[in-house]
Every structure is written in C-alpha cells, then in structure tokens.
N, C-alpha and C positions, 0 to 999 in steps of 0.2 A: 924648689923652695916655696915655702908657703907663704902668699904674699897676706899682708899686714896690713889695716890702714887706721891712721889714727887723725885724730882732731885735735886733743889738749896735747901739750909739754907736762912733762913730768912738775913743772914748777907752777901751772896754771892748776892742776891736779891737787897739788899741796894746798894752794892757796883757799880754793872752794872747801876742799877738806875743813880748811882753819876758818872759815868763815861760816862754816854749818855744824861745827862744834862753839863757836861763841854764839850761834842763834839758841842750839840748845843748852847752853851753860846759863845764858843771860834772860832768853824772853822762855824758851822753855816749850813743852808743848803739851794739849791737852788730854787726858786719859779719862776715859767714860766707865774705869770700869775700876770698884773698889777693893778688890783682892787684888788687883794689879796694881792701883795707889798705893796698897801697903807694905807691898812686896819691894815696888822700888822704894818707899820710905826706910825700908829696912835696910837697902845696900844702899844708902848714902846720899841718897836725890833729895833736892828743895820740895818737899809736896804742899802745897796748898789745895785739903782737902775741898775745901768750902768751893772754890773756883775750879776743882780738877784740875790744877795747872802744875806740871812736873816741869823741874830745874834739872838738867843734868849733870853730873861733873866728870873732869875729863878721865876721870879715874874710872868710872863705872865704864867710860865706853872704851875705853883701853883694854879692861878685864872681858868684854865683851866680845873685841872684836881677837883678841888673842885666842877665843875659845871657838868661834866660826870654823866650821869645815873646809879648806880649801877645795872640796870633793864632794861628791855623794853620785852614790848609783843606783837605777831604777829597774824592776824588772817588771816582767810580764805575768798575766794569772800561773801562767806555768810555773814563774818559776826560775826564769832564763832574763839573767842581763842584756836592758835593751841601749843604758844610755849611763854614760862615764862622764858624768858632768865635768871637769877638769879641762884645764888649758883653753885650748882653741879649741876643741871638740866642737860642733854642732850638729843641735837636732830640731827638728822641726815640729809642730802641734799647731790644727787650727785654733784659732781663736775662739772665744768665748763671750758671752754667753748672750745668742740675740732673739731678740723675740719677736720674728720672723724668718721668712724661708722665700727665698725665690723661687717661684714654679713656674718651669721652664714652658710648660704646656700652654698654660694662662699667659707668661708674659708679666707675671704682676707678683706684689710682693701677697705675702698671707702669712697668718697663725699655723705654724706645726703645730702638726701631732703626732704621738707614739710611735706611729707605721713610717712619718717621715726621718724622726730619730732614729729608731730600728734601722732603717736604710742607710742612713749615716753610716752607723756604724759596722753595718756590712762593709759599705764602700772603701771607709777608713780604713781597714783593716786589712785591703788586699792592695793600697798604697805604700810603695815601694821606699819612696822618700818622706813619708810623715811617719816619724818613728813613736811617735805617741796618740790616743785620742785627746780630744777635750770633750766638756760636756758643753758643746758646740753655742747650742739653743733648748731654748724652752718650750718644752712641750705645754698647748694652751689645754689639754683636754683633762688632766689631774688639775689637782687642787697645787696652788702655787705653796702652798704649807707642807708639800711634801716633793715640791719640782725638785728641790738639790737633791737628795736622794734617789729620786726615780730616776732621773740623768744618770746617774755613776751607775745604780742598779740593771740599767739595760745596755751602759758600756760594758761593765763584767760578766754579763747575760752572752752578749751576742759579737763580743771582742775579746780578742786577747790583748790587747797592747796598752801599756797604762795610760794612766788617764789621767788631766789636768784639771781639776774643777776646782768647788769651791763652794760657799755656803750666804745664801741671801738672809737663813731663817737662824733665830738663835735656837732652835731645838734640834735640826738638823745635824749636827758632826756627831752625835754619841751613833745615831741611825748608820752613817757613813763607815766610822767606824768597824761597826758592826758586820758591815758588808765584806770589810775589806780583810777582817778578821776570819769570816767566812769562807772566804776563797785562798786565805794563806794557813788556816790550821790552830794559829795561836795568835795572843800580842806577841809572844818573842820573836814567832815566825816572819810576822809582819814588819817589827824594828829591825829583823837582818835583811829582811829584802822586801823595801818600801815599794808601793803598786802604785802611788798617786801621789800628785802635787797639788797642795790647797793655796788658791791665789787668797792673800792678806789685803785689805786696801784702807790706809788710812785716810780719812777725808781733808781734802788737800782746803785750806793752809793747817797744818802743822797741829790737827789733832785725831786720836784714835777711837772712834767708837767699839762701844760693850763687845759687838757680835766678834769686830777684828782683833780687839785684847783677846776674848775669849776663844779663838781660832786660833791663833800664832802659839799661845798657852797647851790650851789641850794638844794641839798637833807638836807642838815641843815635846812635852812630856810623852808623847809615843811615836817620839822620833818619826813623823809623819813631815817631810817636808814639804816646805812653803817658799813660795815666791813674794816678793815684796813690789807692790804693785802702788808705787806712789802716784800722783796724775796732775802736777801742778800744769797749769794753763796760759801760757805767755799772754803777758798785761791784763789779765782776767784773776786768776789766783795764786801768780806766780809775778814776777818782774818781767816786763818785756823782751828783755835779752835773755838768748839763750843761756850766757854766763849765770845770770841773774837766776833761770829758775831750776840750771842746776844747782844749786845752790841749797834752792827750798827744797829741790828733787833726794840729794843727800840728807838734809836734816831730818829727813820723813824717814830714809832706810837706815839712818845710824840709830833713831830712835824703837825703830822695829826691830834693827838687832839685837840690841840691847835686851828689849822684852822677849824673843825669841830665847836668846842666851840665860836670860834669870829663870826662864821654866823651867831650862835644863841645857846647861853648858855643853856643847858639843853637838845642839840641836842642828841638821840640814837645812840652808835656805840657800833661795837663787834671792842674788843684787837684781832688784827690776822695776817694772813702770810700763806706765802707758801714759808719759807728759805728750804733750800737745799743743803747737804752734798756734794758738786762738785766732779764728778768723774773724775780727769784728765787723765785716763787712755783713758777714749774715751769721752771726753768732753761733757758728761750729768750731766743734773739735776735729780738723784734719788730722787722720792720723796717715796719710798717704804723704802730709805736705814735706815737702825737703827738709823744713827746720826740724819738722816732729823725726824725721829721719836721725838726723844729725845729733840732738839732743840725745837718741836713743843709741845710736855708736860711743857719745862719749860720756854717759852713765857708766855705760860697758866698761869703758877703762877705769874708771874711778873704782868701780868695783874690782876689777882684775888688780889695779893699784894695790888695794885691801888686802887681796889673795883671795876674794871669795868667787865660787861661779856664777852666772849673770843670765838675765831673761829679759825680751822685751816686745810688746808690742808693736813689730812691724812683719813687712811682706804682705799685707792689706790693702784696702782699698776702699774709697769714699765712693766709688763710683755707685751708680744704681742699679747698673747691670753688668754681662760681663760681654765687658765694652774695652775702647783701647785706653780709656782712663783706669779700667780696675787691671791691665797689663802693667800699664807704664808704670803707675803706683805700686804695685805688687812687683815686680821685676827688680826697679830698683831699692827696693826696700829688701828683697831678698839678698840682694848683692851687696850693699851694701852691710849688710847685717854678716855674714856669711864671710868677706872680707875684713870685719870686726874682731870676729870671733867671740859672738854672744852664743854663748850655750843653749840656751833656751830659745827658740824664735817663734813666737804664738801668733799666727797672723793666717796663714791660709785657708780661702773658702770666705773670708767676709769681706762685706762691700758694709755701705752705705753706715762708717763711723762705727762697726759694731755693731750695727741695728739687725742687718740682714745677713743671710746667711745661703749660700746658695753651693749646693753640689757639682755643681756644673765647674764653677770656678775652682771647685776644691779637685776637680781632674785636672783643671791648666797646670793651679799650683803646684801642682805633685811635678808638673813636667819643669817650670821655673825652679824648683827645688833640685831636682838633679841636673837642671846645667849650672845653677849656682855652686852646689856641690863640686863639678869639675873645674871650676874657677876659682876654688877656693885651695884646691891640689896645685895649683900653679904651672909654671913650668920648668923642667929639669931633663939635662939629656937619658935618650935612651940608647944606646951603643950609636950615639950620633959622630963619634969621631974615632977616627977620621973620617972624614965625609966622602971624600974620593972615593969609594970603592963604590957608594952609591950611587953616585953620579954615573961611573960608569957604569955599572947595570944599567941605568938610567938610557943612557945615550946607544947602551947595545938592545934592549929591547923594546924601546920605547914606550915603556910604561914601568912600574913598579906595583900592579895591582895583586901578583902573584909573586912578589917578593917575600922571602922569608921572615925581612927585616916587618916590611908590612902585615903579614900574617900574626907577628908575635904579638903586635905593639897596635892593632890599630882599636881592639876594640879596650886594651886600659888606657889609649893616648885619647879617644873620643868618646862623648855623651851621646847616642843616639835615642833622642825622643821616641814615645809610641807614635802611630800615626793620630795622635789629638791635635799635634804642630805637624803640618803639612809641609812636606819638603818633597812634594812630586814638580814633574812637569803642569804646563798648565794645561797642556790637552790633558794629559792623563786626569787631571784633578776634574776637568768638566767630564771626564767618562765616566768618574765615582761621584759625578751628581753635582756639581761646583758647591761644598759644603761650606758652610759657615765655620768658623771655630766653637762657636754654641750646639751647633749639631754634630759634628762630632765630639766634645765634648760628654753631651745627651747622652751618643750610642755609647760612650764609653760607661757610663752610669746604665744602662743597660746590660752591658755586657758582663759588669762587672759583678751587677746584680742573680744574673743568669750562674756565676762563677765563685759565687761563695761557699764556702764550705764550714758550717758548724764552729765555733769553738770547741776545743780540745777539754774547755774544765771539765772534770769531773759529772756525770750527771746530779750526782747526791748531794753536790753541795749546788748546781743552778737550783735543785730545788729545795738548799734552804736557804737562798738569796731570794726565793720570792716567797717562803714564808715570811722572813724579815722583812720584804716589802708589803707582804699582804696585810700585816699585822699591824704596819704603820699606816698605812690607806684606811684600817678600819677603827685605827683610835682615832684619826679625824673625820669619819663619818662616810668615808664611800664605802659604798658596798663591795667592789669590783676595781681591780685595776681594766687598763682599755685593753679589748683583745687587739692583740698583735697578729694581721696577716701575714701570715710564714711566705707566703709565695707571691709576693705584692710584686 
C-alpha cells in the first residue's frame, strides 16, 4: 500500500478554496499586460484598465478550472516518455535557477560558466533518480539577454532528458521555442510531445507582470506546459499563518489558471510554488524550514483537490555547503514531498535559499531520491504467509542469505545506495581513505564525468540548435558563443 500523508481535511481545503475565490471576486488582482486586460474583459472579469486591476467571477473560474488537464506527459529529445504527471506519480528536477556554483576544490562559492553548465548536464543525465533537467544556474560568461536560451540550448545540446526552465527576458520564449521546435521536427510535433516545462511566477501579493502574462499566453497557445510558481512569504507578503498564506498561495494559482485556460482551454500546467516560511530574525526565505515544508505538501492537495497535477519547491537546502543541514533539509523535504505525492519535486543540488548550486549535493540527492522513492512504495507482503515455513528454513540453516525466498525478493524489497552513502565497516572505510561524504561525492562527479556518453539527437539538428543560438548571440552583439572544453 502506498502510504499517503496529508495536512488539510477536505472541509479546511473547501474553506481556503472559498476564501481565495472571494479575494479574487472582491479585491481582485493585478495584470501588467494589456492584451491580457482585454482578453479577460471579454470573458466577463471587472477590468479597471487605468489601475490594471482585474475582478474575477466565479464563473470565469469554474469554466477554467473545468478545462485544466488532470494529466500531461513529458518526453525526452528522442522522443520517449519520461514523466506521467497524474495521480501520486513522482519525479524529481533540480532546482533552478542560481547564480552561483559551489566549487568543491576552492571550497567557496563563485560565478559559473559554460564548461560548469556543460558539466551539469553530463552529470544530470546519467542520474538515475532525477528524471528531468532544469536550467539549474546561470552561466556569468554570455550576456544575461541571452542566459534563458543558452541554458535550455546546451541542456538540448549535451542532454537528453527534459528540461524545466523559464525565461527572466521578454524576448527570450520565441528563441526557446525555436529550439524546441528544432529538436521535435514541427509545432505539431512539439504540442504531441512537450520537451520542457516553463516556470510562471507571479509577484506575490496577488499581481501578474508582462513577461508572466506573456509566458503562460504564448506557452498556452502551443501547448508548452507550465508550472505555476506562486511565492507568498509568511508575515512578509503573505499572512503569518500558514492557513493564512495558503490562502494568498491559491488566489495567485486560480488567477493563473484562469489566464492559462483563456489562451487556450485544455492548455497543461503543474499547481505549484515556492512559499516560504519568513525568517524575520535575519530576513530570509527558508525554504529547507518545516513550515515552508508543510505549506508545500498542503498546496499539493488543494491542487490534487482541483484534479490538476502539482510541483513544488522542496528537497533543498538553506545550508552553505554540503553539510548535515543541506542533508536534514533536503531528506526531509524529499520525504515528505514524496509521501505527498507532488508530482513535480524541483529542489536537488541547491543550497543556500536558491542562490547556490553545487554538483556535489546533486550526487547525495540523487541517492535521498531513491530511498525516498522506496518509501514511497510502502509496505505489502511478498509470499510472506504463511511465515512458518520460513522460519523453519530459518532455524534448519541458520541463516536465509541463500534462500529462494531472499534471492527473489531482496533486491525489489531494498534500495541499495552507490557507495556515495557509505555503509562499510569502519576498518574497512579507514582502508579506502576515511572519506568524507563531499569526497566521495566529488569522485562520483568524476567518474561520472569520465562516463558520459554523447546524446543520441541527431547531429543535423545539434547543428541547427547552434545556428539558432549563434544567430541570437550575434543580434546582441557577441561575436562568439564560449568555447566548451569537450574533455574538462
């Protein structure tokens, strides 16, 4: 049986529901972008152009949420379904998008570049349990006018597995697009089997900037699905209580589906966010802390409530390095998300709030990701009865390590880690050098490195993914994309 854990009653569920439809029936919320004012003035919303202030009514978000996918599925540049968003499904994706890199050598944080992305995305891609990329960090060495596209263009480059990003520049999604076009053959080809998830983020309280209207829009109309990434801030831009800012957490995603829905009914999104439990002690956004945990399991169900699939910012970590705060944080964020059943889980490989971004950690994760995984399978007998007969073998050989029963069953009953989690003796562990968890780790990004092998796309079309990116690099004036060391 697959165990389940939940926070709200179905009637606590209701209640928020009805309390973040009278926020936006009554005070309403704001849209920055005027082909969007006039869209929803067309289906029936209060618009007060002058203020950009949209009214909603419960009628628009009825017909909205009646037309939401309960589903949608993602596949790889090949070609090949990687992820069935539905039910209790889960999958994993680092987090996004920091701008810095932990370098294990130095010890210190720093500016990526290219060759550190590149590497990423080797690594990423021969991880077992991160069933998607993200476009992690930003590379400091292009021009930031062209970072959201470079990002995706060297995930599609030198990965196969899709990719989560998103876009900081308003010029950036026709580029993206174009990319993704690229590597699937057509638009038709691309709306039957979506490659990428575009994160939406309205600015919390309760209004939409141009670039996010204009992302949830375009990626609606070509069925390019979107995560909805609300981020209210307990006692900060939210209400103190986590009741309180799910609350404002819902008005922000019912207000996004709605505009998702009016570009084109039937359009894909994941229910999601990255709220966060305000520290006002030293004015951070924990997103490791228990409440920002909690807050994030029980979005989950309001969304699943809905019937739509669900994403959320956790399995991260505040910590600075990878330390036993970016474990504890990252472990139980995984577990608990995992026992949720949020579909989407964007959190492995970062530390320090989202800022930093460290490879090292994104080997632990992969390993917390697969015992979560078996935690999440629960427990159910395997020809465990009658148990008598076990026993006796038991008691006539003393042992059962050469049981049939054990042969069948031991390796789908257990998760056994690589050796990155150490589960030797402790002699033995001081005769392999008494390692750190960071140093193995390390070797593992070494070796992994050492072990990569090519994506599979087509050559003809890697090379017109980087005539598309050469051609955008030199409408904004670089001469040169950065060369990429193949054998770094």
């Amino acid at each position: 049986m697959r165990p389940i854990l939940t926070f709200l009653t179905e009637e606590l569920i209701q209640q928020i529901l009805s309390e973040a439809r009278d926020i936006l029936c009554k005070l309403g919320t704001k849209v920055y972008d005027k082909e969007l004012l006039s869209l929803l003035s067309h289906h029936g919303a209060h618009v007060d152009s002058k203020n950009r202030n949209v009214r909603f009514t419960n009628d628009i978000i009825d017909k909205a949420l009646k037309t939401v996918p309960s589903s949608f599925k993602l596949y790889d540049v090949l070609g090949n379904e990687t992820h069935d968003f539905s039910g209790t499904n889960v999958y994993f994706t680092p987090a996004s998008s920091a701008l810095n890199i932990l370098d294990h050598g130095k010890r210190e944080m720093r500016h990526p570049e290219t060759n550190d992305y590149v590497k990423y995305v080797k690594i990423v891609s021969q991880l077992e349990h991160i069933a998607s990329q993200s476009t992690a960090f930003i590379p400091a060495d292009v021009s930031e006018k062209i970072s959201d596209s470079y990002r995706l263009y060297l995930s599609l480059l030198y990965g196969e597995k899709p990719v989560v990003t998103g876009t900081f520049n308003n010029d950036a999604f026709s580029i993206m697009k174009n990319l993704q076009v690229a590597v699937r053959g057509s638009e038709k080809a691309l709306k039957e089997k979506p490659l990428t998830i575009f994160s939406c983020c309205p600015i919390t309280p309760l209004k939409w900037g141009e670039r996010s209207c204009r992302d949830i829009v375009n990626c609606g109309r070509c069925d390019i699905p979107v995560e909805l990434i609300s981020m209210p801030l307990t006692g900060f831009t939210g209400p103190v209580t986590l009741v309180g800012s799910l609350v404002g957490h819902t008005v922000e995603n019912l207000s996004g589906i709605v505009i998702s829905q009016l570009s084109n009914p039937g359009a894909p999104l994941l229910y999601g966010g990255a709220p966060a439990a305000f520290d006002m002690r030293w004015g951070t956004t924990p997103l490791g802390a228990v409440e920002t945990q909690m807050m994030d399991c029980a979005y989950n169900e309001i969304g699943k409530y809905l019937g739509i699939p669900t994403q959320a910012y956790i399995a991260l970590s505040d910590a600075k390095a990878l330390d036993a705060q970016a474990g504890l944080e990252t472990s139980m964020g995984a577990a608990l998300a995992v026992l949720s059943g949020i579909n989407s889980i964007s959190g492995p490989g970062m530390l320090d709030f989202v800022n930093c971004f460290s490879l090292e950690k994104l080997i632990v994760d992969n390993e917390i990701c697969g015992m979560t995984y078996r935690l999440g399978k629960g427990i159910e007998p395997k020809e465990d009865f009658p148990t008598l007969p076990r026993y006796q073998e038991l008691l006539k050989e003393q042992h059962l390590l050469t049981s049939l029963h054990t042969r069948r069953y031991f390796k789908e009953e257990h998760y056994f880690p690589s050796s990155v989690i150490d589960r030797t003796t402790c002699a033995r562990w001081r005769e392999q050098g008494s390692q750190t968890l960071g140093e193995r780790a390390h070797a593992e990004v070494k070796r992994l490195m050492d072990s990569y092998q090519a994506s599979r796309l087509h050559q003809d079309i890697k090379k017109q993914l980087t005539q598309i990116m050469e051609s955008e690099a030199h409408r904004i004036g670089m001469e040169k994309l950065p060369e990429v060391k193949e054998n770094q």
